[in-house]
mmCIF file of the N, C-alpha and C atoms, coordinates in Angstrom:
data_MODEL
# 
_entry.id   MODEL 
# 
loop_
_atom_site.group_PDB 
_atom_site.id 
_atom_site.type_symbol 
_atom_site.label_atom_id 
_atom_site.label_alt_id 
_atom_site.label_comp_id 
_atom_site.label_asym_id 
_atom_site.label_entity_id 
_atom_site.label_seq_id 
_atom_site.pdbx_PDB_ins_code 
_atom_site.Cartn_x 
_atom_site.Cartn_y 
_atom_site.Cartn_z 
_atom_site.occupancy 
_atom_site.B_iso_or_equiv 
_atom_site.pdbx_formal_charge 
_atom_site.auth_seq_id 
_atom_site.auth_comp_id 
_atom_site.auth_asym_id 
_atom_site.auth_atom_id 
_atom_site.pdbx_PDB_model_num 
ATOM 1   N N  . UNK A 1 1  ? -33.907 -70.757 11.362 1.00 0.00 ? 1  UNK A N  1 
ATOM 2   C CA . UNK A 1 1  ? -33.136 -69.773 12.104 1.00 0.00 ? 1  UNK A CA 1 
ATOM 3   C C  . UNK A 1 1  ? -33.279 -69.983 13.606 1.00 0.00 ? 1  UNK A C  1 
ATOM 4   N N  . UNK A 1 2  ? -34.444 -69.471 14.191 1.00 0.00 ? 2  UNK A N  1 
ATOM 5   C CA . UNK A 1 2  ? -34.568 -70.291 15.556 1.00 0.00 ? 2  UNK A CA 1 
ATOM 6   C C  . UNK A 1 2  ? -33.371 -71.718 15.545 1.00 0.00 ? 2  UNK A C  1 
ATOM 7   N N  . UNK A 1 3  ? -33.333 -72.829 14.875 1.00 0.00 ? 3  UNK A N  1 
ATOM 8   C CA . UNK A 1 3  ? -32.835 -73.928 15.590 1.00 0.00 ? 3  UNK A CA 1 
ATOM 9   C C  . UNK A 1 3  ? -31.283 -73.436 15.780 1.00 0.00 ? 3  UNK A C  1 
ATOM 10  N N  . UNK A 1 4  ? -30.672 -72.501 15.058 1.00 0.00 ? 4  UNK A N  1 
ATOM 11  C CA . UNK A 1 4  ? -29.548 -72.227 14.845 1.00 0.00 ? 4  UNK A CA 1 
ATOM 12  C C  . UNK A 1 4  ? -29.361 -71.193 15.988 1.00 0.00 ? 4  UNK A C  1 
ATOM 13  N N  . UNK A 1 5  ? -30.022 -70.590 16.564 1.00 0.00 ? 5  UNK A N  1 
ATOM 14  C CA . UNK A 1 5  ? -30.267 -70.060 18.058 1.00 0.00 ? 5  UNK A CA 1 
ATOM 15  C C  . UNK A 1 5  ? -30.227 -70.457 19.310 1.00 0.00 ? 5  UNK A C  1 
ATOM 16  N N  . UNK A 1 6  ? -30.982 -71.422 19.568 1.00 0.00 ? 6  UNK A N  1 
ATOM 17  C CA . UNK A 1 6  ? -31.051 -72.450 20.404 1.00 0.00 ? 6  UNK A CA 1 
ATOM 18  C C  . UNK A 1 6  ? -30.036 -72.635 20.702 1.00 0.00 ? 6  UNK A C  1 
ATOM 19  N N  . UNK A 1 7  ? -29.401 -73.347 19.431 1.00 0.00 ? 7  UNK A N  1 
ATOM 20  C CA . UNK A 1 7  ? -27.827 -74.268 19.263 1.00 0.00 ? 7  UNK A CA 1 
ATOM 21  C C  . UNK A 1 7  ? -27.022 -73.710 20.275 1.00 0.00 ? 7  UNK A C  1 
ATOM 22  N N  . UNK A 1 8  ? -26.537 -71.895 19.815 1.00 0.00 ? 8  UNK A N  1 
ATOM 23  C CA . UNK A 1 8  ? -26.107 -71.105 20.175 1.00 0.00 ? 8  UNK A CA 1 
ATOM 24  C C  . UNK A 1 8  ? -26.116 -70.926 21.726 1.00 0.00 ? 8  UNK A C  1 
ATOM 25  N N  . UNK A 1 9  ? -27.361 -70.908 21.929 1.00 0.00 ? 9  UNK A N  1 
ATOM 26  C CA . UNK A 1 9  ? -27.544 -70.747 23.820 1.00 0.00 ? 9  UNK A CA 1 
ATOM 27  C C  . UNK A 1 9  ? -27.087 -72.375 24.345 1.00 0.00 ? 9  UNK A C  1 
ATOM 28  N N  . UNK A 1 10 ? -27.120 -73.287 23.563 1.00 0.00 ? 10 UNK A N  1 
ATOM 29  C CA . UNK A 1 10 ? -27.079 -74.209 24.521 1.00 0.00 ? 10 UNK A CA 1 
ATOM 30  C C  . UNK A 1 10 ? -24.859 -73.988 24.252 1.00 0.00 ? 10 UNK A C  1 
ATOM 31  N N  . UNK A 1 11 ? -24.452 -73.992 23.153 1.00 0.00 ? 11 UNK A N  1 
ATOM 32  C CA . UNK A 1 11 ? -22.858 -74.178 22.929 1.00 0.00 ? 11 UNK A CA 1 
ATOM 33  C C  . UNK A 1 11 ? -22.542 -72.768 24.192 1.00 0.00 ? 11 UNK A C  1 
ATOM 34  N N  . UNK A 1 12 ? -22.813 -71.739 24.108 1.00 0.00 ? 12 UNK A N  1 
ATOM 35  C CA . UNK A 1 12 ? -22.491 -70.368 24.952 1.00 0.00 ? 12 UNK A CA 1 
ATOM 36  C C  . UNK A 1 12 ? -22.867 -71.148 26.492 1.00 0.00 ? 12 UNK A C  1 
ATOM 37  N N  . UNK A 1 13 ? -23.769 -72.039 27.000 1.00 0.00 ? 13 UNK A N  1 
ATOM 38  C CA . UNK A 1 13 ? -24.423 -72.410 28.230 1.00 0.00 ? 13 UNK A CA 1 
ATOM 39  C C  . UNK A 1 13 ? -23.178 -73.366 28.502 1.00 0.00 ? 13 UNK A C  1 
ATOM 40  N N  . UNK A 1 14 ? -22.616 -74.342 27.560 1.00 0.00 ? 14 UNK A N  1 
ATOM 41  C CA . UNK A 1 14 ? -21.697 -75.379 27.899 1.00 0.00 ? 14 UNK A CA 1 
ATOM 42  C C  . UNK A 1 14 ? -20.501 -74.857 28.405 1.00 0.00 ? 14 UNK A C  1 
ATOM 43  N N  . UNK A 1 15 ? -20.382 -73.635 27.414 1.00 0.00 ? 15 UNK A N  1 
ATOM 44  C CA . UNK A 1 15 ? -19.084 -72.652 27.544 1.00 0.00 ? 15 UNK A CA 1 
ATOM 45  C C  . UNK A 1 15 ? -18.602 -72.304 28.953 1.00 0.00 ? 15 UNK A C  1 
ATOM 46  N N  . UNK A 1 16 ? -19.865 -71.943 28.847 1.00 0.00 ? 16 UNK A N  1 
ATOM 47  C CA . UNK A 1 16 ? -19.525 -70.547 30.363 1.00 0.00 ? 16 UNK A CA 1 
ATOM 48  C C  . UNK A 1 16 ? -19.354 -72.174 31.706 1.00 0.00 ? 16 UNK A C  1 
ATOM 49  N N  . UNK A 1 17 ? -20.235 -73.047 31.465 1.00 0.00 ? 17 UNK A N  1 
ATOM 50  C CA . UNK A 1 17 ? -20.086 -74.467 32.393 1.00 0.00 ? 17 UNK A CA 1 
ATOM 51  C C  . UNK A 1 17 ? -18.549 -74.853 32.379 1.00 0.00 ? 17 UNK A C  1 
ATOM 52  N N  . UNK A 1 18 ? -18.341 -74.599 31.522 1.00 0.00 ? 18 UNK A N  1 
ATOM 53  C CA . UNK A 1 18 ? -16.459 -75.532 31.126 1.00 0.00 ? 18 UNK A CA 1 
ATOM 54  C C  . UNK A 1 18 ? -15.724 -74.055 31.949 1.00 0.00 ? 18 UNK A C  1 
ATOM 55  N N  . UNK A 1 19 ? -15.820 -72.970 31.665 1.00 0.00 ? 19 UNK A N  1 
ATOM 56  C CA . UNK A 1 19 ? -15.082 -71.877 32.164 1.00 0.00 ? 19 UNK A CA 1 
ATOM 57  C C  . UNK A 1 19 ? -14.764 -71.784 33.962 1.00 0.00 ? 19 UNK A C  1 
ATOM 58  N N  . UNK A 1 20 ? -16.520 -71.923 34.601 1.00 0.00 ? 20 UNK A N  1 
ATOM 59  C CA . UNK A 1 20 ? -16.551 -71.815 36.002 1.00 0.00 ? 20 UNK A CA 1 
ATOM 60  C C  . UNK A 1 20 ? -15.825 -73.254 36.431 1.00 0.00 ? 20 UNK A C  1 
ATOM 61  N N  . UNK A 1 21 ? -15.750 -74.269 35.865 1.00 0.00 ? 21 UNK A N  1 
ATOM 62  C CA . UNK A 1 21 ? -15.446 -75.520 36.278 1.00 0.00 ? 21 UNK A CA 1 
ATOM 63  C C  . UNK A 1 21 ? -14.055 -76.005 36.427 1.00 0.00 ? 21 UNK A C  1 
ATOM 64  N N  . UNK A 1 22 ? -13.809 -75.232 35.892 1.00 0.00 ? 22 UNK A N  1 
ATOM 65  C CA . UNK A 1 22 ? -12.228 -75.012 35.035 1.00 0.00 ? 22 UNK A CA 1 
ATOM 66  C C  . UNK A 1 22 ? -11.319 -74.924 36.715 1.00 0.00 ? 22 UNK A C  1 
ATOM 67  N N  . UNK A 1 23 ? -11.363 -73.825 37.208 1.00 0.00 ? 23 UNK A N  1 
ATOM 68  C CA . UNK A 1 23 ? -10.601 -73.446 38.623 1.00 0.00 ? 23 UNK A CA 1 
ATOM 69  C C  . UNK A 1 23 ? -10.801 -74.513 39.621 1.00 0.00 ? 23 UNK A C  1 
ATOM 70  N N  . UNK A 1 24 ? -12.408 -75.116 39.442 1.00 0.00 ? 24 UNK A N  1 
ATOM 71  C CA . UNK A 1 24 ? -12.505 -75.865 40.197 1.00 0.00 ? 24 UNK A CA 1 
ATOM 72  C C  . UNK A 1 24 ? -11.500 -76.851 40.629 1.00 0.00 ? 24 UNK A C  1 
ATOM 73  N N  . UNK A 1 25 ? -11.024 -77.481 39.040 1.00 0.00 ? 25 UNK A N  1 
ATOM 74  C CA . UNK A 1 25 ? -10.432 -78.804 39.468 1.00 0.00 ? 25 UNK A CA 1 
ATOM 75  C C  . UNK A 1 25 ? -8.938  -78.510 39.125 1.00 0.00 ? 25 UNK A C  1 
ATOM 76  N N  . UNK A 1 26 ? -8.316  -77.273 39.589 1.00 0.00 ? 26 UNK A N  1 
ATOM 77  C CA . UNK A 1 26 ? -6.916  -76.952 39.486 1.00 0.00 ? 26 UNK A CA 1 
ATOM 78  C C  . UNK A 1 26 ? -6.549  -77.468 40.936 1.00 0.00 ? 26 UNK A C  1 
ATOM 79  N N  . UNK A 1 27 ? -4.994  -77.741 40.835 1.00 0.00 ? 27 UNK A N  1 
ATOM 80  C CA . UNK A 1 27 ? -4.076  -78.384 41.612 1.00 0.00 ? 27 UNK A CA 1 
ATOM 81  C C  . UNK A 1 27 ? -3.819  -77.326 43.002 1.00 0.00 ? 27 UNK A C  1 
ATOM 82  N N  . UNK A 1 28 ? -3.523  -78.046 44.031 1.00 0.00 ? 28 UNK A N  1 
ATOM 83  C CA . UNK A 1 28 ? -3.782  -77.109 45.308 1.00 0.00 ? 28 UNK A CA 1 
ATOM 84  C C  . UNK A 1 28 ? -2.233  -77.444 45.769 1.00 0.00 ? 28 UNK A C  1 
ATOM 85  N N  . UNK A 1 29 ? -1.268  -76.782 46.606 1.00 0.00 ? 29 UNK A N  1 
ATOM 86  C CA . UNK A 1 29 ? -0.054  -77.092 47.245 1.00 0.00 ? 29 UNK A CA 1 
ATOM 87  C C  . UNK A 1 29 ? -0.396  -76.334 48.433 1.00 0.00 ? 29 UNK A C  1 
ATOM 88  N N  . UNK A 1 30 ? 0.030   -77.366 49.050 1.00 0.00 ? 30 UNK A N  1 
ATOM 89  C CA . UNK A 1 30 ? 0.147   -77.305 50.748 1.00 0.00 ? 30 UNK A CA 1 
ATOM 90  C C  . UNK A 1 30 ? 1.755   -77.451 51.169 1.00 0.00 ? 30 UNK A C  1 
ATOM 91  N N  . UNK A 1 31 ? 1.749   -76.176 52.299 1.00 0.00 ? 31 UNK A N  1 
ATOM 92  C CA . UNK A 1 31 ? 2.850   -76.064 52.489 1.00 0.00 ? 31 UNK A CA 1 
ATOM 93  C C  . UNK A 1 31 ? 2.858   -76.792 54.532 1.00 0.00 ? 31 UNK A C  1 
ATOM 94  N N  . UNK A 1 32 ? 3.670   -77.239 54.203 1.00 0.00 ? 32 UNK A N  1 
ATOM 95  C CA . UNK A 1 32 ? 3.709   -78.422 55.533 1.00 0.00 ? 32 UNK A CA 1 
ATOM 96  C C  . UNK A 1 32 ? 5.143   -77.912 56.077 1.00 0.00 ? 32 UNK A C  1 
ATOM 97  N N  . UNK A 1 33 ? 4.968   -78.610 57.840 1.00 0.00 ? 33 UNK A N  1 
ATOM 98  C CA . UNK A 1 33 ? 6.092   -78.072 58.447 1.00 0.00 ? 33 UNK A CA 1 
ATOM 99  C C  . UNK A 1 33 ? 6.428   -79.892 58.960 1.00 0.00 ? 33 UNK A C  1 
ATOM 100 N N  . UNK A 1 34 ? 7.678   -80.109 58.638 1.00 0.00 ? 34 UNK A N  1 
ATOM 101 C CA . UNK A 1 34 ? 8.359   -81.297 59.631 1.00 0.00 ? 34 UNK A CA 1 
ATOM 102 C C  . UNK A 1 34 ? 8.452   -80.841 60.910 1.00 0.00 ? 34 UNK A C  1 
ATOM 103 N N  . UNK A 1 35 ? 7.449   -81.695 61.770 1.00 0.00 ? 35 UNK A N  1 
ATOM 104 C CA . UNK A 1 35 ? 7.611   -81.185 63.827 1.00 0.00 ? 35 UNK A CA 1 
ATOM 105 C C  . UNK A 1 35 ? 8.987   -82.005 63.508 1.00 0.00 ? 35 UNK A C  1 
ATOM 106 N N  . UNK A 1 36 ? 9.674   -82.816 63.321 1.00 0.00 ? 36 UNK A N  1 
ATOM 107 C CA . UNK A 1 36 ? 10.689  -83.621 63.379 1.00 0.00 ? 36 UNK A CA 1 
ATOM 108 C C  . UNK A 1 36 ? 11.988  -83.487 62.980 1.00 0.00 ? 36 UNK A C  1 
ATOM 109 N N  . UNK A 1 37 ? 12.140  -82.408 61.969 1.00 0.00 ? 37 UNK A N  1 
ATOM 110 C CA . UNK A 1 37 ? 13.260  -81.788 60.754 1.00 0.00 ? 37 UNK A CA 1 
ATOM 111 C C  . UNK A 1 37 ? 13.175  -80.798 61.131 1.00 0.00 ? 37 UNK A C  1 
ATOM 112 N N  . UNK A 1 38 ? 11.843  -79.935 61.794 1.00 0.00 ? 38 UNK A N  1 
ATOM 113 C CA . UNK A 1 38 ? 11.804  -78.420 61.796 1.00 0.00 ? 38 UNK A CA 1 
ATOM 114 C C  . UNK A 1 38 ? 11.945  -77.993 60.313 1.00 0.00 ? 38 UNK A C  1 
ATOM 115 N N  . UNK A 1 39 ? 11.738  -78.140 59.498 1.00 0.00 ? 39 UNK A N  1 
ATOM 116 C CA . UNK A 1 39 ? 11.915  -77.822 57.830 1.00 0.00 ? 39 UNK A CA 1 
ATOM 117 C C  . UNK A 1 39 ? 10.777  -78.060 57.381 1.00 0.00 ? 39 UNK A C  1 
ATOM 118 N N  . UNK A 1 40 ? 10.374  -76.682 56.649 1.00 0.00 ? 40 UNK A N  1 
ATOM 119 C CA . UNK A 1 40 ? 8.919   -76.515 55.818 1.00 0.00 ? 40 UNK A CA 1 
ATOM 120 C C  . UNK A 1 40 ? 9.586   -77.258 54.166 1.00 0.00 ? 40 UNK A C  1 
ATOM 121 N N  . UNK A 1 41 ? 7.953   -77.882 53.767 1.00 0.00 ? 41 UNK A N  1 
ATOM 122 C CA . UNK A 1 41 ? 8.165   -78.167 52.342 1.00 0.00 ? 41 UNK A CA 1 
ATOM 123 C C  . UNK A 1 41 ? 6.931   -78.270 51.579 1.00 0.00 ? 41 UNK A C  1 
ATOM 124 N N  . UNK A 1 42 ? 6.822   -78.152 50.682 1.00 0.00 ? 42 UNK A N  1 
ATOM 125 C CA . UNK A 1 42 ? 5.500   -77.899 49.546 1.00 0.00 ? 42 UNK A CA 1 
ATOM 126 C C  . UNK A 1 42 ? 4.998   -79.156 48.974 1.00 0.00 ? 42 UNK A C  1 
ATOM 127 N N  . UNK A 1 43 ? 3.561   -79.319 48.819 1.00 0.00 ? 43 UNK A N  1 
ATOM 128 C CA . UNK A 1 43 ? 3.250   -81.143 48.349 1.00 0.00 ? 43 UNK A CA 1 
ATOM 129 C C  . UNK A 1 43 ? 1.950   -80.830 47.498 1.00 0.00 ? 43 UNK A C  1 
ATOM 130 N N  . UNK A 1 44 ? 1.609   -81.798 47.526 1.00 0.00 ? 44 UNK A N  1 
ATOM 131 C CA . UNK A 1 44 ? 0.369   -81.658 46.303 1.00 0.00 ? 44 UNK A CA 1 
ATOM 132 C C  . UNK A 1 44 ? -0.312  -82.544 46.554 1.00 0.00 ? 44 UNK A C  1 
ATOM 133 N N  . UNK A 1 45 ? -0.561  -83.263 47.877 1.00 0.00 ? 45 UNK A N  1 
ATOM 134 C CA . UNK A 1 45 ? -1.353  -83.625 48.600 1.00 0.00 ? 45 UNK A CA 1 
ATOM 135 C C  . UNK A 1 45 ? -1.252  -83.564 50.306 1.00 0.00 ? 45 UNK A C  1 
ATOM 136 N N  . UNK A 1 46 ? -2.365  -83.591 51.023 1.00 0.00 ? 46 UNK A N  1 
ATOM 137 C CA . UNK A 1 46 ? -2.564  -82.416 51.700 1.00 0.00 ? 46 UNK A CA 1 
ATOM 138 C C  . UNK A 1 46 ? -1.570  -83.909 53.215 1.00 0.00 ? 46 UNK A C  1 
ATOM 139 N N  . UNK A 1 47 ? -1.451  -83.209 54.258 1.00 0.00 ? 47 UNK A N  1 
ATOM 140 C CA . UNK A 1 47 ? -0.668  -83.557 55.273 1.00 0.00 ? 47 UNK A CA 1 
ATOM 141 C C  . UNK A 1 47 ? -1.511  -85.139 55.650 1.00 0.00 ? 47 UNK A C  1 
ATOM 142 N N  . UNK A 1 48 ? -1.424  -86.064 55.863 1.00 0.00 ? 48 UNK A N  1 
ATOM 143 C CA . UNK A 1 48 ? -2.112  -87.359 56.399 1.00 0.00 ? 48 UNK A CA 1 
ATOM 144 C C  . UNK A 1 48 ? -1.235  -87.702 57.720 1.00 0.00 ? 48 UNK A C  1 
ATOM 145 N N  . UNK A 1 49 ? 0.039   -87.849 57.897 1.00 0.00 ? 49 UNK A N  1 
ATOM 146 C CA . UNK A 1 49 ? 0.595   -88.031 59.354 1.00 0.00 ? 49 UNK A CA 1 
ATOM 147 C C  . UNK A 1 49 ? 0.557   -86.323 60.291 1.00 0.00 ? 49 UNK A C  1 
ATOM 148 N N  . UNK A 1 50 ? -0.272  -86.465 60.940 1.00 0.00 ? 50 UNK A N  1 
ATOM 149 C CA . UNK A 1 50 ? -0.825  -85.040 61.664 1.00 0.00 ? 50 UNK A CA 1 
ATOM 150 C C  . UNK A 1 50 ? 0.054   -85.150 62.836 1.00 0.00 ? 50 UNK A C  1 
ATOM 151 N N  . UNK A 1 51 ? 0.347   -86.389 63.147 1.00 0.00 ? 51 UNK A N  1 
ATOM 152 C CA . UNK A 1 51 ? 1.812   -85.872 64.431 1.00 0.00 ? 51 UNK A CA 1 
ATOM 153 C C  . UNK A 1 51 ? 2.753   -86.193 63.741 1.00 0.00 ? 51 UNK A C  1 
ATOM 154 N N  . UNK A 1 52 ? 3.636   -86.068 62.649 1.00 0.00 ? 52 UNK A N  1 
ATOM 155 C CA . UNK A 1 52 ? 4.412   -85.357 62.125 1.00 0.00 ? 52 UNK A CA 1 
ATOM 156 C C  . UNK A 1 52 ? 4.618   -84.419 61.584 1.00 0.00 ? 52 UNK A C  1 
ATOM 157 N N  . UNK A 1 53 ? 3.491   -83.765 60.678 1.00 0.00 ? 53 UNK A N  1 
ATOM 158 C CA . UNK A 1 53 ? 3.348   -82.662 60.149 1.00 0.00 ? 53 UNK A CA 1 
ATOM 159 C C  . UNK A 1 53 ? 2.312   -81.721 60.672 1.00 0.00 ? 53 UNK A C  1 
ATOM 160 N N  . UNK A 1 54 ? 2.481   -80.167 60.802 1.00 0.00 ? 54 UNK A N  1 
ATOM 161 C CA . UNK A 1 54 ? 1.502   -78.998 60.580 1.00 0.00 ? 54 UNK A CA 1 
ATOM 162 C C  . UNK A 1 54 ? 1.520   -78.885 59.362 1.00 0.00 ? 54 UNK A C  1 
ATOM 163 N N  . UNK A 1 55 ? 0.179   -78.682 58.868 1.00 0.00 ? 55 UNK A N  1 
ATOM 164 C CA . UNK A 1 55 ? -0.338  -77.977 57.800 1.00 0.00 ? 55 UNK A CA 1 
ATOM 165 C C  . UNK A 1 55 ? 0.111   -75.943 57.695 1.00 0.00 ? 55 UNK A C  1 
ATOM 166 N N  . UNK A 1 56 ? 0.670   -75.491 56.756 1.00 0.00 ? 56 UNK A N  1 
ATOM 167 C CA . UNK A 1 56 ? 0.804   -74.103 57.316 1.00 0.00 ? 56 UNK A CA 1 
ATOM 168 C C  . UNK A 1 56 ? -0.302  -73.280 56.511 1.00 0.00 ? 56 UNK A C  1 
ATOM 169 N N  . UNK A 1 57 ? -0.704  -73.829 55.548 1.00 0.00 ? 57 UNK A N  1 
ATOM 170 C CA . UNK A 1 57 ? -1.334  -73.153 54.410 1.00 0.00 ? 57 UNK A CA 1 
ATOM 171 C C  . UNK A 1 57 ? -1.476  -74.327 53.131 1.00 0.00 ? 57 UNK A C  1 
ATOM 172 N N  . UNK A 1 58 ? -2.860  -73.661 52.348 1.00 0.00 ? 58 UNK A N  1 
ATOM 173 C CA . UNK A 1 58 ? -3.182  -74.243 50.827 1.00 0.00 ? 58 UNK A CA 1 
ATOM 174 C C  . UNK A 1 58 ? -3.348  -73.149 49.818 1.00 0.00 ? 58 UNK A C  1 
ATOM 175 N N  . UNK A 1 59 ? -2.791  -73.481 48.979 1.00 0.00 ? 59 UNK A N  1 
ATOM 176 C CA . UNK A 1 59 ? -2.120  -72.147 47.928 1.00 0.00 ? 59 UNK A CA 1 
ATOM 177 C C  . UNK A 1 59 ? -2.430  -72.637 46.527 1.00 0.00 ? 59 UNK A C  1 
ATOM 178 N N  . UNK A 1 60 ? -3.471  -71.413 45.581 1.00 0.00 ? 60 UNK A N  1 
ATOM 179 C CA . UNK A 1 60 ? -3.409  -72.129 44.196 1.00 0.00 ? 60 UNK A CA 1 
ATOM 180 C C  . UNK A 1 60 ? -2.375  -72.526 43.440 1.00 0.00 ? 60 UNK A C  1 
ATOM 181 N N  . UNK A 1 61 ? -1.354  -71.639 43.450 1.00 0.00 ? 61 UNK A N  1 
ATOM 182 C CA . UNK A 1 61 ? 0.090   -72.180 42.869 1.00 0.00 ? 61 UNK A CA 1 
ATOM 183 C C  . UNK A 1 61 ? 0.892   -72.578 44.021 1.00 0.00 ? 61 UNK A C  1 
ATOM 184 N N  . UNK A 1 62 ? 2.009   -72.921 42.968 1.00 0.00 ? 62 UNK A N  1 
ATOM 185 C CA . UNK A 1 62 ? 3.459   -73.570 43.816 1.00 0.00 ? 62 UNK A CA 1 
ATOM 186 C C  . UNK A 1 62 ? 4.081   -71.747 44.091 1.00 0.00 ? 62 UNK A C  1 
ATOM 187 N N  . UNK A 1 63 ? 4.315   -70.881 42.733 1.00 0.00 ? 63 UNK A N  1 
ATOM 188 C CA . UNK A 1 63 ? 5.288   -69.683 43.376 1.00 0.00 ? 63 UNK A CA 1 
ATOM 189 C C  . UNK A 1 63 ? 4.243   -69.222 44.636 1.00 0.00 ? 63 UNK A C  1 
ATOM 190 N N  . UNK A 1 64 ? 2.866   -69.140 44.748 1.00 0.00 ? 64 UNK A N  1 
ATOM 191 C CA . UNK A 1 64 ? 2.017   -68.624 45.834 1.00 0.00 ? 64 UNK A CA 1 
ATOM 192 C C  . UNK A 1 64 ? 2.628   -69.225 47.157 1.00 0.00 ? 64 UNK A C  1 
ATOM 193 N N  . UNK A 1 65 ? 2.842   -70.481 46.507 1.00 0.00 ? 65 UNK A N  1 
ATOM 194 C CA . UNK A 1 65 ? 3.451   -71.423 48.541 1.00 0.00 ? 65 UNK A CA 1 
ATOM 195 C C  . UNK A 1 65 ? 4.637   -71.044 48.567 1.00 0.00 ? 65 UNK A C  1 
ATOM 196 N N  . UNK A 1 66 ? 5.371   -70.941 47.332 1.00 0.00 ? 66 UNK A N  1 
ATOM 197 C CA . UNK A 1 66 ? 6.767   -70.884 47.846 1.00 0.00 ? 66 UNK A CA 1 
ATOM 198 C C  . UNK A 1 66 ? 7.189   -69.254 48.207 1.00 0.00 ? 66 UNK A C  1 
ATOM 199 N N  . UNK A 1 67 ? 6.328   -68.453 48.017 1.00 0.00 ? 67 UNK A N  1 
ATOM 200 C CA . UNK A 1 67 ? 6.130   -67.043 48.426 1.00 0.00 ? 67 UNK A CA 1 
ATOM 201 C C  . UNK A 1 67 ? 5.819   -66.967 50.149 1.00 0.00 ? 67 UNK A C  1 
ATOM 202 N N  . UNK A 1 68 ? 4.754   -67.729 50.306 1.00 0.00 ? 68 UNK A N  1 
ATOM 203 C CA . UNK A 1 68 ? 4.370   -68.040 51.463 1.00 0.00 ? 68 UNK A CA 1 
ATOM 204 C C  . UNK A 1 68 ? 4.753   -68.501 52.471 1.00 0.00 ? 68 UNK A C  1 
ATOM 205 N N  . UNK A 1 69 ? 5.299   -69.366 52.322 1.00 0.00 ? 69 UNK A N  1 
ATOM 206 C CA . UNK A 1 69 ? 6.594   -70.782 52.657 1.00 0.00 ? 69 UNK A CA 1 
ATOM 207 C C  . UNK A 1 69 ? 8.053   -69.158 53.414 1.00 0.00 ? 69 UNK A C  1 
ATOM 208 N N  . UNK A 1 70 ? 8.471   -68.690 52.232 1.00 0.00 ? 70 UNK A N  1 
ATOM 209 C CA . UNK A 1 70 ? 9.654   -67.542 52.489 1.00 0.00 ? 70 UNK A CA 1 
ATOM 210 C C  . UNK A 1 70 ? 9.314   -66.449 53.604 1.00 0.00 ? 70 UNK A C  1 
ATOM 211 N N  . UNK A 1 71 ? 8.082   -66.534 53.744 1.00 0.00 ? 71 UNK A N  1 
ATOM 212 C CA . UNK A 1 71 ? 7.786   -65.397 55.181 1.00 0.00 ? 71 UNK A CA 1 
ATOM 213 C C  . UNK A 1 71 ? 7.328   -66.088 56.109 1.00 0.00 ? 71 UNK A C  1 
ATOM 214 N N  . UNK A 1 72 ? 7.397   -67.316 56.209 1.00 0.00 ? 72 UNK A N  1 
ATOM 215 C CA . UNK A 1 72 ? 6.817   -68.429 57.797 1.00 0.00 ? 72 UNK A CA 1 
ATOM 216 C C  . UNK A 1 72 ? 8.184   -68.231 58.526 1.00 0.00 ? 72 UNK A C  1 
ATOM 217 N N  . UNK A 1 73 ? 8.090   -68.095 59.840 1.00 0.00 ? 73 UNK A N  1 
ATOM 218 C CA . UNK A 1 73 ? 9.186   -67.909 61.016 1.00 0.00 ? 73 UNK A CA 1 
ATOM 219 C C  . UNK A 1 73 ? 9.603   -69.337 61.004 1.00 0.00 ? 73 UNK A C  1 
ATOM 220 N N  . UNK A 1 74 ? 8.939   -70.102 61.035 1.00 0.00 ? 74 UNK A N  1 
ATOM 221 C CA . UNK A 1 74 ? 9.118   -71.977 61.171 1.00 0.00 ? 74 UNK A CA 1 
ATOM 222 C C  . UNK A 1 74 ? 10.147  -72.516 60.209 1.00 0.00 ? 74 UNK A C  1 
ATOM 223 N N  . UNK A 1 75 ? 9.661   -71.618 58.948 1.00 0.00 ? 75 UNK A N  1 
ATOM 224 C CA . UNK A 1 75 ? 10.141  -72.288 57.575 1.00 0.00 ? 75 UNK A CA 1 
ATOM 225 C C  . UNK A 1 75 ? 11.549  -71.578 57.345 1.00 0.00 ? 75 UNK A C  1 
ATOM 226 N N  . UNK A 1 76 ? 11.792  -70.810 58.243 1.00 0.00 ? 76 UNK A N  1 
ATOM 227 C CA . UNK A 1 76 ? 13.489  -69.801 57.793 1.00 0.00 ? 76 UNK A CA 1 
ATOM 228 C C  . UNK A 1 76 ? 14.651  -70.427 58.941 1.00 0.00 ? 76 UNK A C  1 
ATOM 229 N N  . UNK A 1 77 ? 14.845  -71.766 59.028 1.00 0.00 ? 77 UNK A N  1 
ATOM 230 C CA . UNK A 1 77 ? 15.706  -72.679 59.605 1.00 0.00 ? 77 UNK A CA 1 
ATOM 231 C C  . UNK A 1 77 ? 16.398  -72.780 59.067 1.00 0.00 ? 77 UNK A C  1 
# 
């Protein structure tokens, strides 16, 4: 009985490990502004040409950016 306990704490210990880990490695969208287009747009990796683009924000979802994205003064061109 004990070993069948153990078991238990270690499968419930892996559990709760897989649960917190889980958010960790979810997908991030960044909502970017063209200095060049003047036109905001949403990506899924983060800005690398910094004199072409502002960064405006990083958002767990896409509707979160594209929520976000709809109230930027920059982005309503």
């Amino acid at each position: 009985m004990t070993k069948l306990h153990s078991a238990t704490k270690y499968l419930l210990a892996a559990a709760l490990i897989g649960v917190f880990a889980a958010p960790a490695s979810a997908a991030s969208y960044y909502v970017m502004f063209n200095k060049q287009t003047k036109t905001c747009s949403i990506s899924t990796t983060a800005p690398s040409e910094t004199e072409k683009f502002s960064m405006m924000g990083i958002y767990g979802s896409e509707a979160n950016a594209k929520m976000a994205m709809s109230g930027m003064t920059q982005c309503k061109g």
